[in-house]
C-alpha positions in Angstrom: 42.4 39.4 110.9 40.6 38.6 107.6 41.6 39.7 104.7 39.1 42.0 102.4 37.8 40.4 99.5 35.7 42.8 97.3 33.0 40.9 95.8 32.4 41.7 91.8 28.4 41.0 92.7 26.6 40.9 95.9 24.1 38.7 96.9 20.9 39.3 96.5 18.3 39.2 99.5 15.1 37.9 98.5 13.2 38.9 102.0 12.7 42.3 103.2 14.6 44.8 104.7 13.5 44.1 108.2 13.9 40.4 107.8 18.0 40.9 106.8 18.5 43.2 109.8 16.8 40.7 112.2 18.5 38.0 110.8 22.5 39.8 110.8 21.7 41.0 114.4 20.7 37.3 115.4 24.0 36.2 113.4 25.7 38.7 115.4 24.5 38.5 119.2 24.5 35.0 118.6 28.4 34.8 118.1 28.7 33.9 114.0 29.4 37.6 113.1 31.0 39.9 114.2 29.4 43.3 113.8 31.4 46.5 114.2 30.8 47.8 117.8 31.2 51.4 119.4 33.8 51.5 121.8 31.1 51.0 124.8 30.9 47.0 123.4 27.2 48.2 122.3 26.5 47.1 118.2 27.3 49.7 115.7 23.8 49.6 113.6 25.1 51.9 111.0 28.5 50.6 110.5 26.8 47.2 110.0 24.5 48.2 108.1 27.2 50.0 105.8 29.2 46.7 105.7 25.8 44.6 104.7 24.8 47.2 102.2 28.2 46.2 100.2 27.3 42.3 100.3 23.7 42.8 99.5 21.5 44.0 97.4 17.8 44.5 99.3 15.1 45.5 98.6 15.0 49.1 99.2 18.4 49.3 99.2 18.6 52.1 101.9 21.7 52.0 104.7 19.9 54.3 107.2 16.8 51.9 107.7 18.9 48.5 107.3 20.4 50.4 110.3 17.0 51.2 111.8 16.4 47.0 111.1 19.7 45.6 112.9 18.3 47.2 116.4 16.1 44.6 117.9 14.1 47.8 119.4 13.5 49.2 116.1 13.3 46.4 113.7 9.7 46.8 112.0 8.9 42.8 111.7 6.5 41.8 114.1 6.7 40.1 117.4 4.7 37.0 116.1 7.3 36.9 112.9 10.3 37.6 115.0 9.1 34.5 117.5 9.6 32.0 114.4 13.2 32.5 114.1 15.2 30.4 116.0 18.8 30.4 115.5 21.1 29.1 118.5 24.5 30.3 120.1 26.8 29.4 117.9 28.2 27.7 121.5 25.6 25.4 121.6 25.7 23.6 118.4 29.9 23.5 118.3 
């Protein structure tokens, strides 16, 4: 298990709020996170999004819609913005 470093300054996100939580949730399902799930294996959005909120600093800078942002069925960006990123398994590139 990793050990918890505290960072002094977070990063700063320079895209949106929606873009961050599409991009963590594609990190995630795509196996090169791995994001705090409920006991059913399902994503824990607002865990996550608690966990990112202490490495970032977004714009907005709001946990609960980061959270709304991590769910694929929520995230605001649309479906022609969300069809540009293309991030592989992590399996097929290793």
């Amino acid at each position: 298990k990793p050990i918890p470093v505290p960072l002094e300054q977070p990063l700063r996100w320079s895209g949106k709020s929606a873009q961050l939580g599409y991009f963590m949730n594609a990190f995630a399902e795509r196996g090169y996170l791995e994001a705090p799930r409920h006991k059913n294996g399902e994503i824990n959005y607002k865990e996550f999004s608690r966990q990112l909120t202490k490495i970032f600093v977004y714009e907005g800078g709001r946990e609960d819609y980061l959270a709304k942002c991590l769910n694929p069925n929520a995230n605001p960006l649309s479906e022609a913005n969300k069809e540009k990123i293309q991030i592989p398994h992590i399996k097929d590139i290793s």
